[in-house]
mmCIF file as Biopython writes it, N, C-alpha, C and O atoms, coordinates in Angstrom:
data_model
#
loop_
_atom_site.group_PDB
_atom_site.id
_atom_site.type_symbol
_atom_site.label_atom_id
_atom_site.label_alt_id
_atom_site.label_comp_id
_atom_site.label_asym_id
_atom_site.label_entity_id
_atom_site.label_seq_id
_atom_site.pdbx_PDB_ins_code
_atom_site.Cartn_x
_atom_site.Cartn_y
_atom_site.Cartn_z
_atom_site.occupancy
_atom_site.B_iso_or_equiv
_atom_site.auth_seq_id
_atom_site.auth_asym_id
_atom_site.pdbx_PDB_model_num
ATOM 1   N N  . UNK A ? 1  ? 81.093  88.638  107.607 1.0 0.0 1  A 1 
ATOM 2   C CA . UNK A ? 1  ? 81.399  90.056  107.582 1.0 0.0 1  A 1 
ATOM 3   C C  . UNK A ? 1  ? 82.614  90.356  108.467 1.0 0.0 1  A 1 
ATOM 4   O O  . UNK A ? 1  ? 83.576  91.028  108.095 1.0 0.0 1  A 1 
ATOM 5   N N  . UNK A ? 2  ? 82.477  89.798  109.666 1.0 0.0 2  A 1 
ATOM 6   C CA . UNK A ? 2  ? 83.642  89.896  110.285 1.0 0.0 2  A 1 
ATOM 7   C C  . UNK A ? 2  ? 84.761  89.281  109.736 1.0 0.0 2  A 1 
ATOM 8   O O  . UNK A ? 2  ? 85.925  89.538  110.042 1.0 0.0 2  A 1 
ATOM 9   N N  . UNK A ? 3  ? 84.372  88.432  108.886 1.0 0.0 3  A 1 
ATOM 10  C CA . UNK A ? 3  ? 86.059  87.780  108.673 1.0 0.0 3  A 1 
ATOM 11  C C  . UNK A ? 3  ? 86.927  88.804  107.460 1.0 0.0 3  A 1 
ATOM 12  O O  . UNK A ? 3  ? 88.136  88.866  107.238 1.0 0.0 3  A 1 
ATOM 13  N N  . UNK A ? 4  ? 85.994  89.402  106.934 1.0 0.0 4  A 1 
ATOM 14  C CA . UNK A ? 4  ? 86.388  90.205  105.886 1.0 0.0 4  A 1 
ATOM 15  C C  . UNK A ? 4  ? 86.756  91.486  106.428 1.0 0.0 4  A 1 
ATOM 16  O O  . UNK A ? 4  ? 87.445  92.055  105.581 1.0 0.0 4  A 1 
ATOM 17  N N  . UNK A ? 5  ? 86.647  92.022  107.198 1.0 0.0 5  A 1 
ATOM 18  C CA . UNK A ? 5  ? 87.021  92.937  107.980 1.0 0.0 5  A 1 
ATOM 19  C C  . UNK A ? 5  ? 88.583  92.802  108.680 1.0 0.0 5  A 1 
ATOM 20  O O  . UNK A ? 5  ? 89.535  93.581  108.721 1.0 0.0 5  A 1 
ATOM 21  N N  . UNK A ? 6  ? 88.404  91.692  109.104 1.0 0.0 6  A 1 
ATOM 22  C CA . UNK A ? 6  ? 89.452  91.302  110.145 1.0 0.0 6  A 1 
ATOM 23  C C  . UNK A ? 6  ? 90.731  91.045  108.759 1.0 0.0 6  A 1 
ATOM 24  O O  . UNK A ? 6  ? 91.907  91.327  108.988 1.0 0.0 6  A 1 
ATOM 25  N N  . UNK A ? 7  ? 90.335  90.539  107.490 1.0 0.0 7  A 1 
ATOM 26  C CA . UNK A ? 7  ? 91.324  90.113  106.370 1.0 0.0 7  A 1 
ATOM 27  C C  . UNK A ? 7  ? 91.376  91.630  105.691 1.0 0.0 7  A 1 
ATOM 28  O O  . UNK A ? 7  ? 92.508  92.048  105.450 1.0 0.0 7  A 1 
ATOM 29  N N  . UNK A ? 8  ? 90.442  92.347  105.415 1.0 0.0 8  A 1 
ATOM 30  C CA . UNK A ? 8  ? 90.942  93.903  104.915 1.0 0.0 8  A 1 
ATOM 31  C C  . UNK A ? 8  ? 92.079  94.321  105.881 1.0 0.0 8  A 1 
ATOM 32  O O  . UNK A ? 8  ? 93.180  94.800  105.611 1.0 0.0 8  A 1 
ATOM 33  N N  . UNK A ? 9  ? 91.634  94.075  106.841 1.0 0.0 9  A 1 
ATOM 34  C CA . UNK A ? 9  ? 92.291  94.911  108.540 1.0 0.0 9  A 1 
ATOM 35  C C  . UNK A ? 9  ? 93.817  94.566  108.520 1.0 0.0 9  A 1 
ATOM 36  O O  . UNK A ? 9  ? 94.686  95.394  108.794 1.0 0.0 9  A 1 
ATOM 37  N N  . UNK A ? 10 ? 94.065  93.247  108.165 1.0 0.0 10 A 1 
ATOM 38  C CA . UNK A ? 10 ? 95.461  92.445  108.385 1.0 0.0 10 A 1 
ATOM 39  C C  . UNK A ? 10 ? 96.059  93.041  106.754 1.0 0.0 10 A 1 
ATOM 40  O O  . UNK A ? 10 ? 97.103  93.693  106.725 1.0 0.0 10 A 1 
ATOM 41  N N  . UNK A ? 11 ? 95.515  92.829  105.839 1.0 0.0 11 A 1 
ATOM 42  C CA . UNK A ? 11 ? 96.370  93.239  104.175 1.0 0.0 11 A 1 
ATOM 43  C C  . UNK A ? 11 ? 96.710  94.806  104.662 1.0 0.0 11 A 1 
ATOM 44  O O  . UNK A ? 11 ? 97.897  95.115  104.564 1.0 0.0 11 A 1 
ATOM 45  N N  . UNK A ? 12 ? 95.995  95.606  105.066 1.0 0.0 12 A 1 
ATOM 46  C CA . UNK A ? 12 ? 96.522  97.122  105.082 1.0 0.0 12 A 1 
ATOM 47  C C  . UNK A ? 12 ? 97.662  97.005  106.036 1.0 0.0 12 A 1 
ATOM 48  O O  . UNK A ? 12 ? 98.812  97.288  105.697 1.0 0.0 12 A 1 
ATOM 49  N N  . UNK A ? 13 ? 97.357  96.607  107.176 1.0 0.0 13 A 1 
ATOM 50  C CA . UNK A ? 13 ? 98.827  96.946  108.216 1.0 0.0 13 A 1 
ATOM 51  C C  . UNK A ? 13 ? 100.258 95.902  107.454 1.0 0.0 13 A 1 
ATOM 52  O O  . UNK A ? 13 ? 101.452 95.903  107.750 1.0 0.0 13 A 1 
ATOM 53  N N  . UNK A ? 14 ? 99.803  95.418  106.823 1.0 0.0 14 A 1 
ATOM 54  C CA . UNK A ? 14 ? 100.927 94.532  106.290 1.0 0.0 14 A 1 
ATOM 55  C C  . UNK A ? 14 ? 101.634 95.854  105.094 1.0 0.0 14 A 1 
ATOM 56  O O  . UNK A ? 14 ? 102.656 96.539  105.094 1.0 0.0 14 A 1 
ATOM 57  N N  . UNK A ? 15 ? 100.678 95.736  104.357 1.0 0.0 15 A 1 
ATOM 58  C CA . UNK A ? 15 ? 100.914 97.100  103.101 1.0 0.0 15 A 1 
ATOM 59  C C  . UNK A ? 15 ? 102.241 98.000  103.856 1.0 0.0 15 A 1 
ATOM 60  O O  . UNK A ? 15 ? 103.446 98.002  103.606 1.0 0.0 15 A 1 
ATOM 61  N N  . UNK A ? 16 ? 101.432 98.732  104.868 1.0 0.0 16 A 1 
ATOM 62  C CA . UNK A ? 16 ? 101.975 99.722  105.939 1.0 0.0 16 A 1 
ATOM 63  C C  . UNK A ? 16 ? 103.054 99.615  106.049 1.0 0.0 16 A 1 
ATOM 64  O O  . UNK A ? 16 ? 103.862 100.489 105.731 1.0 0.0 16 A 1 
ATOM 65  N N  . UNK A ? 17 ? 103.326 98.547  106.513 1.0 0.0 17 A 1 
ATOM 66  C CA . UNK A ? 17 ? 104.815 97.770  107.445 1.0 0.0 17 A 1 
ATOM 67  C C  . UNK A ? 17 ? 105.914 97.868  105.933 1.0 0.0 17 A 1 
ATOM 68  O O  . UNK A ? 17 ? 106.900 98.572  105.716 1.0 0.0 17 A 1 
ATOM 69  N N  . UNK A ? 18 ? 105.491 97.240  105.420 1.0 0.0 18 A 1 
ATOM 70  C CA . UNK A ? 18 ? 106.017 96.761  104.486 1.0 0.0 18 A 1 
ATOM 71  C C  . UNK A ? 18 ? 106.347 98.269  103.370 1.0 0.0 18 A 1 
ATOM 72  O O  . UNK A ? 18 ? 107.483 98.303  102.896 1.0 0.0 18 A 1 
ATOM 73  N N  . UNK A ? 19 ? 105.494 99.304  103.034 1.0 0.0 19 A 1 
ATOM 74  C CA . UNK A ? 19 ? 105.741 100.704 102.749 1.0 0.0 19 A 1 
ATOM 75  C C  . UNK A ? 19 ? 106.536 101.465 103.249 1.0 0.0 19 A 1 
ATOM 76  O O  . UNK A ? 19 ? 107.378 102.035 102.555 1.0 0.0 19 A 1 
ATOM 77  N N  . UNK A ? 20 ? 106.436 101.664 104.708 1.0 0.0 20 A 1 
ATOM 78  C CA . UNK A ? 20 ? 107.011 102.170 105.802 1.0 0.0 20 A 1 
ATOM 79  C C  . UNK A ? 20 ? 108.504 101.672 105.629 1.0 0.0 20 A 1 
ATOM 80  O O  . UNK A ? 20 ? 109.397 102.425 105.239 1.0 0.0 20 A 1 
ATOM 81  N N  . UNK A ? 21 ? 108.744 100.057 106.020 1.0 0.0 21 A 1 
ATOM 82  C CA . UNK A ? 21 ? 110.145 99.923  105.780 1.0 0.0 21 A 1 
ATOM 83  C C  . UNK A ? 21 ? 111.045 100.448 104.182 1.0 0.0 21 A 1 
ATOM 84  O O  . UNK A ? 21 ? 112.242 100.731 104.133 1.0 0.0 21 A 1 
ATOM 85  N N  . UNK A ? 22 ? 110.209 100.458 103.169 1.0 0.0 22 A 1 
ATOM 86  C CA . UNK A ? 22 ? 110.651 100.864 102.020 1.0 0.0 22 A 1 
ATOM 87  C C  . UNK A ? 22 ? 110.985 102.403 102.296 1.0 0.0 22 A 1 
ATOM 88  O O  . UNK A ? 22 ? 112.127 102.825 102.114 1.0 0.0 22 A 1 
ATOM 89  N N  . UNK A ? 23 ? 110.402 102.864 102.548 1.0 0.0 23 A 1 
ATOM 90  C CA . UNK A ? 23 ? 109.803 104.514 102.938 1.0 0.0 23 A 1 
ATOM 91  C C  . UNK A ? 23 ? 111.407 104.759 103.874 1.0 0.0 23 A 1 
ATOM 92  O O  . UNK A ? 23 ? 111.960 105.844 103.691 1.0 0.0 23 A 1 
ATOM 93  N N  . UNK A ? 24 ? 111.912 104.008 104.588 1.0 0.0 24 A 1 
ATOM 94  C CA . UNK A ? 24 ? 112.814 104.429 105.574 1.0 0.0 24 A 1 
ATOM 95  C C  . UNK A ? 24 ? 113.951 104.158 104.866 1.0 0.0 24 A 1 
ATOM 96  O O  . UNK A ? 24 ? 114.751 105.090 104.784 1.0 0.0 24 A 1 
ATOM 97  N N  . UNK A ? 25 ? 114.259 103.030 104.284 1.0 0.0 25 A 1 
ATOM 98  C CA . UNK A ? 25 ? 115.445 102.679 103.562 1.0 0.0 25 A 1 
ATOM 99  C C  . UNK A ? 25 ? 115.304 102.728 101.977 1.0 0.0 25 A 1 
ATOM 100 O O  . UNK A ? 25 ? 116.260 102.148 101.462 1.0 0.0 25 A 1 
ATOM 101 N N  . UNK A ? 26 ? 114.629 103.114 101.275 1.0 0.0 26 A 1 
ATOM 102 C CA . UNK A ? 26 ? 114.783 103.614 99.841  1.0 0.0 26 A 1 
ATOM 103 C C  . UNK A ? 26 ? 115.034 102.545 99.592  1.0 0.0 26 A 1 
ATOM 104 O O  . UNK A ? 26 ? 114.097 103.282 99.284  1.0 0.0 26 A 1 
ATOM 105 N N  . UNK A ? 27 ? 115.441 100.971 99.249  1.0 0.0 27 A 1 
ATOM 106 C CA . UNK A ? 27 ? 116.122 99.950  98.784  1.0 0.0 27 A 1 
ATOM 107 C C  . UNK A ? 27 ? 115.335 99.041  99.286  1.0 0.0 27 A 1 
ATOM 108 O O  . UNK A ? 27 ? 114.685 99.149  100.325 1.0 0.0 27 A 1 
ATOM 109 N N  . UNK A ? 28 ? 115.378 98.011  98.471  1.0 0.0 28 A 1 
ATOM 110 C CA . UNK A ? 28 ? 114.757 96.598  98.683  1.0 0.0 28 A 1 
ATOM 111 C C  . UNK A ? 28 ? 115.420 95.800  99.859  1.0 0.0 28 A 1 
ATOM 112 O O  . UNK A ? 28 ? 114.798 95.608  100.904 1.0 0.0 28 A 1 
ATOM 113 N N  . UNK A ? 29 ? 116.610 95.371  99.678  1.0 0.0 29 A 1 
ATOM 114 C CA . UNK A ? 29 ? 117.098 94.565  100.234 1.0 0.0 29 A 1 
ATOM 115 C C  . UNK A ? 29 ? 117.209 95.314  101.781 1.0 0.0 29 A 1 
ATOM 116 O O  . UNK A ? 29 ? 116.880 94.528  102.670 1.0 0.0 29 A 1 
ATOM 117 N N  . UNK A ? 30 ? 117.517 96.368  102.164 1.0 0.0 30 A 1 
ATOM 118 C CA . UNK A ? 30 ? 117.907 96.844  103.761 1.0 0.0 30 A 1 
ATOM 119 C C  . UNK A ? 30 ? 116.464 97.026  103.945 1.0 0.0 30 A 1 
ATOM 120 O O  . UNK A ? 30 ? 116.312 97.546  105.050 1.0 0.0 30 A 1 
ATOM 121 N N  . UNK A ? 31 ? 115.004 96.783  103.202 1.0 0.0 31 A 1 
ATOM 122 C CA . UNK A ? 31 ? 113.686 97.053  103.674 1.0 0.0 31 A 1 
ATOM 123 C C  . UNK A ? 31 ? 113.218 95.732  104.817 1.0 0.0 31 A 1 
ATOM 124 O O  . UNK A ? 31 ? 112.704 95.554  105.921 1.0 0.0 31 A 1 
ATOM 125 N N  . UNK A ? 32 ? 114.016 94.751  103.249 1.0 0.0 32 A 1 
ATOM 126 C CA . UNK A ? 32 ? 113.642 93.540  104.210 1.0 0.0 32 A 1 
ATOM 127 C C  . UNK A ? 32 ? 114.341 92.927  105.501 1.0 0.0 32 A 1 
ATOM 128 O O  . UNK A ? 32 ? 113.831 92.211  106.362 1.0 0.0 32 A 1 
ATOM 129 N N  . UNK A ? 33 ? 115.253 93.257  105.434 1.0 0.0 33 A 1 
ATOM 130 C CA . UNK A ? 33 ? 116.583 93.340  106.386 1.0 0.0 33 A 1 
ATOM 131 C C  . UNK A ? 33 ? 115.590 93.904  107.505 1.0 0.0 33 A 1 
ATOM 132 O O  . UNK A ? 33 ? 115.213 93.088  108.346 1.0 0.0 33 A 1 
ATOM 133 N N  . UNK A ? 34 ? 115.231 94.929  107.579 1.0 0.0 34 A 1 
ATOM 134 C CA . UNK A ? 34 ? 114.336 96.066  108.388 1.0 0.0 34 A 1 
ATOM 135 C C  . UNK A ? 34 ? 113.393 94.986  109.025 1.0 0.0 34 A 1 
ATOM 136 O O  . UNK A ? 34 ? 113.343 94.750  110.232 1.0 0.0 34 A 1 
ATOM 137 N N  . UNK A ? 35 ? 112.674 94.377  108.082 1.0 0.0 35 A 1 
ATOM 138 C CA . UNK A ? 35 ? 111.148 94.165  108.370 1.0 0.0 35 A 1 
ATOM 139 C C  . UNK A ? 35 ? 111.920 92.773  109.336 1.0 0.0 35 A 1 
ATOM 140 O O  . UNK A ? 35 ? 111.411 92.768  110.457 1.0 0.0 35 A 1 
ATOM 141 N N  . UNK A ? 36 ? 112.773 91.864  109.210 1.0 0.0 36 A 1 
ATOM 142 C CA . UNK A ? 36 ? 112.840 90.759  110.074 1.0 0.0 36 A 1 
ATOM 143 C C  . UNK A ? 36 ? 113.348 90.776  111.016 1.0 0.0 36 A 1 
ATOM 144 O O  . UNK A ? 36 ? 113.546 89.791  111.727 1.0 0.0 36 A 1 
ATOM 145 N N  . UNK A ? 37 ? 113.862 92.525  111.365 1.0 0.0 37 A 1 
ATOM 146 C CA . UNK A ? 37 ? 114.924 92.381  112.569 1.0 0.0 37 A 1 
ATOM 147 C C  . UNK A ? 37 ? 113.750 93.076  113.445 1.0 0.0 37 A 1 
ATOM 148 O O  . UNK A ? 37 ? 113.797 92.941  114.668 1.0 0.0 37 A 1 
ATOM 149 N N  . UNK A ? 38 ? 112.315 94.088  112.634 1.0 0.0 38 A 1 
ATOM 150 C CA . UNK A ? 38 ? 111.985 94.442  113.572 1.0 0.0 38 A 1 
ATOM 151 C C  . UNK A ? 38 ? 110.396 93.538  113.769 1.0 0.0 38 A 1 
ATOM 152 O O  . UNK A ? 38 ? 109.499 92.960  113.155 1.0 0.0 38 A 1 
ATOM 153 N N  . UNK A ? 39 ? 111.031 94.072  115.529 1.0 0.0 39 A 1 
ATOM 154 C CA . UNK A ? 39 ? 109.606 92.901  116.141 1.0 0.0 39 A 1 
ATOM 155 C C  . UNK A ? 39 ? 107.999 93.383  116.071 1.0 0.0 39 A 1 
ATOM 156 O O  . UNK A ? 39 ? 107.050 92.700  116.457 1.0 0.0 39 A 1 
ATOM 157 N N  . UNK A ? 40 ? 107.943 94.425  115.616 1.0 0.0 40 A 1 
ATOM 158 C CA . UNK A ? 40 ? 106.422 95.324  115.456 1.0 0.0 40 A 1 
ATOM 159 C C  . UNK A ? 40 ? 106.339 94.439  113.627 1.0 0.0 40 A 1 
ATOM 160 O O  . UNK A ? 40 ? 105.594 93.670  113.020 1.0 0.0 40 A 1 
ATOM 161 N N  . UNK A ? 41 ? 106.944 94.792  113.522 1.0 0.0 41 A 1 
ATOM 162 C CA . UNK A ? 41 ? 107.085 94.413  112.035 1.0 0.0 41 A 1 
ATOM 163 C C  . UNK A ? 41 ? 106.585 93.165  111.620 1.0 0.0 41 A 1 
ATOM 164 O O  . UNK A ? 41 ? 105.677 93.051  110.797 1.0 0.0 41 A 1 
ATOM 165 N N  . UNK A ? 42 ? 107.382 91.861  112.389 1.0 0.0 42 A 1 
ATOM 166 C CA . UNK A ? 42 ? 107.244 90.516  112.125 1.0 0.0 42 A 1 
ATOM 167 C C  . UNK A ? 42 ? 106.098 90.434  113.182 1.0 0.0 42 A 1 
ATOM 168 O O  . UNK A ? 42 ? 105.407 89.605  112.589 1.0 0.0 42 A 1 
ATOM 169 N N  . UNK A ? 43 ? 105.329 90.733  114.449 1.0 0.0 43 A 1 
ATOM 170 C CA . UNK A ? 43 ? 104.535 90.740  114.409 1.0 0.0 43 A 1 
ATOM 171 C C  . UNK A ? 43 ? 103.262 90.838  113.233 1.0 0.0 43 A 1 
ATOM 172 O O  . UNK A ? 43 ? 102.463 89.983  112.852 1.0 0.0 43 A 1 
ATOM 173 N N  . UNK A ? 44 ? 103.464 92.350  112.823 1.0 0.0 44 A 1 
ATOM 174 C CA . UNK A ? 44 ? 102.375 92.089  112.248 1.0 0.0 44 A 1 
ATOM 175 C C  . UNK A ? 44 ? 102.034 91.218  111.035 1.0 0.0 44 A 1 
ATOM 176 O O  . UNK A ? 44 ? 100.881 91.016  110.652 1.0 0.0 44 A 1 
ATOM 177 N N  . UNK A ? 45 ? 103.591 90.515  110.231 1.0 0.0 45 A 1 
ATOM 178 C CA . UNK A ? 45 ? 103.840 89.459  109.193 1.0 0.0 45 A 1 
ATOM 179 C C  . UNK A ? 45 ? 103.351 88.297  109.701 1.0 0.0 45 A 1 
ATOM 180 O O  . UNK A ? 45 ? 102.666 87.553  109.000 1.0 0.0 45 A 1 
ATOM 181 N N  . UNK A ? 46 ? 103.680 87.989  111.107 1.0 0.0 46 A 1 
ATOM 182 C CA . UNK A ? 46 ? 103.118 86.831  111.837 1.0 0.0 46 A 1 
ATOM 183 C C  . UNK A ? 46 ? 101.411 86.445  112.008 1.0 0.0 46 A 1 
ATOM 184 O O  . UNK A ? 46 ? 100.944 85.330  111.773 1.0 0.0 46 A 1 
ATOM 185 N N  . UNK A ? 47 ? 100.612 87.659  112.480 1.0 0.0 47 A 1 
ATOM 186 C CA . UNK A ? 47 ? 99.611  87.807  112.065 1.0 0.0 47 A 1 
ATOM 187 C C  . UNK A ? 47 ? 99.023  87.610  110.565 1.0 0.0 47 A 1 
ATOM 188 O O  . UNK A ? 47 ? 98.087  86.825  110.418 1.0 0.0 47 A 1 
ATOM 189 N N  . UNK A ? 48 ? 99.484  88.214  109.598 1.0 0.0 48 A 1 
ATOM 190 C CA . UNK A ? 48 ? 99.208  88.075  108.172 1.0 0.0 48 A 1 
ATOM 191 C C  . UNK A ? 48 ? 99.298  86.666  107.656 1.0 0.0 48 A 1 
ATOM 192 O O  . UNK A ? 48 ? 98.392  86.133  107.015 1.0 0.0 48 A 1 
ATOM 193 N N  . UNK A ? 49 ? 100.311 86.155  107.933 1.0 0.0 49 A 1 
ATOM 194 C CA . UNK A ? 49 ? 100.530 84.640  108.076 1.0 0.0 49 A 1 
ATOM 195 C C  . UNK A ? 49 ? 99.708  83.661  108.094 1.0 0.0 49 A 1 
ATOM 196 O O  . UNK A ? 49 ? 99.273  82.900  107.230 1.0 0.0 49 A 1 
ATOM 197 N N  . UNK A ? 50 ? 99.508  83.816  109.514 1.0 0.0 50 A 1 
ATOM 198 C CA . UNK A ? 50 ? 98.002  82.986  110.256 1.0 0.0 50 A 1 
ATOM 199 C C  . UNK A ? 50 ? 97.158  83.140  109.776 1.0 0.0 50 A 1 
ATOM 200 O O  . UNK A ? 50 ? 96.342  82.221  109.718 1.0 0.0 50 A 1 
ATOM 201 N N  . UNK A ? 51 ? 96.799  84.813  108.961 1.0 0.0 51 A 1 
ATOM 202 C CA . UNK A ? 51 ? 94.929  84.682  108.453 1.0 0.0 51 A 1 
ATOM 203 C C  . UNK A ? 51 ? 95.563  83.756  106.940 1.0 0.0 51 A 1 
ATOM 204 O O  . UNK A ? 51 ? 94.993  82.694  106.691 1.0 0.0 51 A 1 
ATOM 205 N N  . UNK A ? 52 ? 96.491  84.121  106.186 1.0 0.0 52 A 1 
ATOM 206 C CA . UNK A ? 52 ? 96.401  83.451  104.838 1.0 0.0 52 A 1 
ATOM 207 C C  . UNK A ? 52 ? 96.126  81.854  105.604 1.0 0.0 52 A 1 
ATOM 208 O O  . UNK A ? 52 ? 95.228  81.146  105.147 1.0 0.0 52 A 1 
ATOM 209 N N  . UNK A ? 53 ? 96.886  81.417  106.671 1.0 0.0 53 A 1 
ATOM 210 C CA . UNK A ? 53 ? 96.828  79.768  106.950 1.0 0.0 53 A 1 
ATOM 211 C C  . UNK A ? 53 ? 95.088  79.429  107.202 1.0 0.0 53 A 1 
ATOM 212 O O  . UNK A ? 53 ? 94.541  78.402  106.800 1.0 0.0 53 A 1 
ATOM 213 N N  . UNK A ? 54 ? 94.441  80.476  107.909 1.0 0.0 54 A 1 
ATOM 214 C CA . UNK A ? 54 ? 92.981  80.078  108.165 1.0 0.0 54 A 1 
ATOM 215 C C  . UNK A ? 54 ? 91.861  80.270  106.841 1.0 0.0 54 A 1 
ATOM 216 O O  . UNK A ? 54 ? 90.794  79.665  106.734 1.0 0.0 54 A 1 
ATOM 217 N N  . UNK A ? 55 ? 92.483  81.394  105.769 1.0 0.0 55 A 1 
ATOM 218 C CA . UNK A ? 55 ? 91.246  81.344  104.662 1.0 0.0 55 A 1 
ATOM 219 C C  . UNK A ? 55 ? 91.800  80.098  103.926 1.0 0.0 55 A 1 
ATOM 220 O O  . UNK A ? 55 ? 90.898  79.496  103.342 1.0 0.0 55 A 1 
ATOM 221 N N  . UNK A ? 56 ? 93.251  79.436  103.762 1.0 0.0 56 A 1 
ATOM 222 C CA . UNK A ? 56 ? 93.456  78.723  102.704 1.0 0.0 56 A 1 
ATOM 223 C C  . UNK A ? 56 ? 92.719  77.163  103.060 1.0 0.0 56 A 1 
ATOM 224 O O  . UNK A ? 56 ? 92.325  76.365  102.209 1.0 0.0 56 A 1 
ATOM 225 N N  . UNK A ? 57 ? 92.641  76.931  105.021 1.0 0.0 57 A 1 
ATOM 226 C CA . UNK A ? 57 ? 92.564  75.869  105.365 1.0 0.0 57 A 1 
ATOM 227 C C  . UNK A ? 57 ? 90.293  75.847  104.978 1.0 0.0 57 A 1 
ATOM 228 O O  . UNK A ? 57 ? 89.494  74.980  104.625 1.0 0.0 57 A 1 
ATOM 229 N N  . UNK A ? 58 ? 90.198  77.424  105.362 1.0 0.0 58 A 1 
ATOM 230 C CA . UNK A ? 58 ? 88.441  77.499  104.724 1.0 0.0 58 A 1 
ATOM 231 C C  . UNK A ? 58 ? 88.608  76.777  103.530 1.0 0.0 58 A 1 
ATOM 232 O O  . UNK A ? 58 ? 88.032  75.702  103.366 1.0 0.0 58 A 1 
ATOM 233 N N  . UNK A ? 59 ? 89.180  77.160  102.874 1.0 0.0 59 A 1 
ATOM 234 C CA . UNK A ? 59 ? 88.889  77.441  100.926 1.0 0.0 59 A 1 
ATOM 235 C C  . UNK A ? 59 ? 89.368  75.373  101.014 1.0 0.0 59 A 1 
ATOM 236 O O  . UNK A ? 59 ? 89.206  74.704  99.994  1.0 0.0 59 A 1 
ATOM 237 N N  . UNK A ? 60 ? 89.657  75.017  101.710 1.0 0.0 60 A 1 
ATOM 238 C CA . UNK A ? 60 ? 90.190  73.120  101.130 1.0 0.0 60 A 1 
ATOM 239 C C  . UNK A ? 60 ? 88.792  72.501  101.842 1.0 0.0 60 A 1 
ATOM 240 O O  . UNK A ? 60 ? 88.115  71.609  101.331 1.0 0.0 60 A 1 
ATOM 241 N N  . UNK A ? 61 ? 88.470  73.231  103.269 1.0 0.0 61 A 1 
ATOM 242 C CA . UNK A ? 61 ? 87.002  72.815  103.868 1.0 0.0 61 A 1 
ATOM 243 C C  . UNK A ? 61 ? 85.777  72.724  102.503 1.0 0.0 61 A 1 
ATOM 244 O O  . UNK A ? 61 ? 85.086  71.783  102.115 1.0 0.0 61 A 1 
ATOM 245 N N  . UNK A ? 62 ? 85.896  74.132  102.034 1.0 0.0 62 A 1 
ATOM 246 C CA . UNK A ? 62 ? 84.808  74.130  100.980 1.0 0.0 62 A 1 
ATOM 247 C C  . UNK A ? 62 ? 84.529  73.375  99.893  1.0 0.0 62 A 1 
ATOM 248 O O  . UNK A ? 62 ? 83.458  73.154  99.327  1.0 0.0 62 A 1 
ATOM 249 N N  . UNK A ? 63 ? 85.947  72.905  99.614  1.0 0.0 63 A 1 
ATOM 250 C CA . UNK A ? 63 ? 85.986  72.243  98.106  1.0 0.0 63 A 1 
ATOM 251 C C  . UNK A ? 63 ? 85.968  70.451  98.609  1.0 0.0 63 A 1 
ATOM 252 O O  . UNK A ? 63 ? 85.944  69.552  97.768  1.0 0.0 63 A 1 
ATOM 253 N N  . UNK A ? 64 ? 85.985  70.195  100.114 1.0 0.0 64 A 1 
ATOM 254 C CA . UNK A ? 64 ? 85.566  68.874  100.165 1.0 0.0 64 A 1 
ATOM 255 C C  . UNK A ? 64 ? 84.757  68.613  101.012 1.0 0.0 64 A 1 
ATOM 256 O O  . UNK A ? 64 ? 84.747  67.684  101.819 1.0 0.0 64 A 1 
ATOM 257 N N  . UNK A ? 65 ? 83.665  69.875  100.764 1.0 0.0 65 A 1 
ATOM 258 C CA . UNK A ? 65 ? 82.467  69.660  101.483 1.0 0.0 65 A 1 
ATOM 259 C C  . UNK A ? 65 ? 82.204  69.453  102.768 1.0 0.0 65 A 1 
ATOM 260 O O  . UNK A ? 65 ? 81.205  68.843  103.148 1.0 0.0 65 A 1 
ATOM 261 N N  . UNK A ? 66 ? 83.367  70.104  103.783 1.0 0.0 66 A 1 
ATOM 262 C CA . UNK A ? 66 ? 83.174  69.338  105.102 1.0 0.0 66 A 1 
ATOM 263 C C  . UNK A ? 66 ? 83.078  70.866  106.171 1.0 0.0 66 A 1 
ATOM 264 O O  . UNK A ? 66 ? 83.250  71.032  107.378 1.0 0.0 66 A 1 
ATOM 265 N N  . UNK A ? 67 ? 82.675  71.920  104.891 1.0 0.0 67 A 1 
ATOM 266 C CA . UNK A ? 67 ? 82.777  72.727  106.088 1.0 0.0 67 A 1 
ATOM 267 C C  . UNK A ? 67 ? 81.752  73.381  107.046 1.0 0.0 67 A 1 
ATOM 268 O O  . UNK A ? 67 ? 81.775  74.425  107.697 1.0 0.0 67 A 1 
ATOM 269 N N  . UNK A ? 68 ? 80.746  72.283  106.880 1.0 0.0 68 A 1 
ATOM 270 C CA . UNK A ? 68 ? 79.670  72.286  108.525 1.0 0.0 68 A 1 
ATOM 271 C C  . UNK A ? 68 ? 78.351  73.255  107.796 1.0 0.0 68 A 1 
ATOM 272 O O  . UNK A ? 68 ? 77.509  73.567  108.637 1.0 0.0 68 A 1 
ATOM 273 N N  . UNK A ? 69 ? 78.084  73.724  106.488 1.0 0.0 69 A 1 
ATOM 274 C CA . UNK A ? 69 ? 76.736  74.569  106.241 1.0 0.0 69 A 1 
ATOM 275 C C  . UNK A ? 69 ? 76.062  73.245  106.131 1.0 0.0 69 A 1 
ATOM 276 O O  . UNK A ? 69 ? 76.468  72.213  105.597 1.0 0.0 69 A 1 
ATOM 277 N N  . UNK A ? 70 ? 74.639  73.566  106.923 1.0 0.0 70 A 1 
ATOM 278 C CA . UNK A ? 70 ? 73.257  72.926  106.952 1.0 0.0 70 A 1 
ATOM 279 C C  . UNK A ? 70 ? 72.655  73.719  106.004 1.0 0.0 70 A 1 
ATOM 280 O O  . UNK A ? 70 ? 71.475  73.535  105.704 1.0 0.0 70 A 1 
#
């Protein structure tokens, strides 16, 4: 439950960031420009990052059986 929380929690502020920079510069390209220069920003991409690296490294645990359910 918590992990699903914590992965809803991380997709919305990403959404946000990522809206927000659109929202300020009308255009694709100066959004993304936006999002890597700013550090609130790539924070929170950095975060988003890490959870995709921890469900993808779950989801390879599951499929070779090693991920510790008794």
């Amino acid at each position: 439950m918590k992990t699903l929380l914590v992965t809803g929690l991380s997709v919305v502020l990403s959404a946000a960031v990522i809206g927000n920079a659109y929202y300020q510069k009308k255009q694709f390209y100066p959004s993304v420009v936006y999002i890597t220069k700013s550090n609130p920003s790539m924070a929170g991409d950095y975060d988003f990052i890490t959870l995709i690296y921890y469900v993808v490294e779950d989801v390879n645990s599951l499929m070779r059986g090693t991920h510790g359910f008794h």
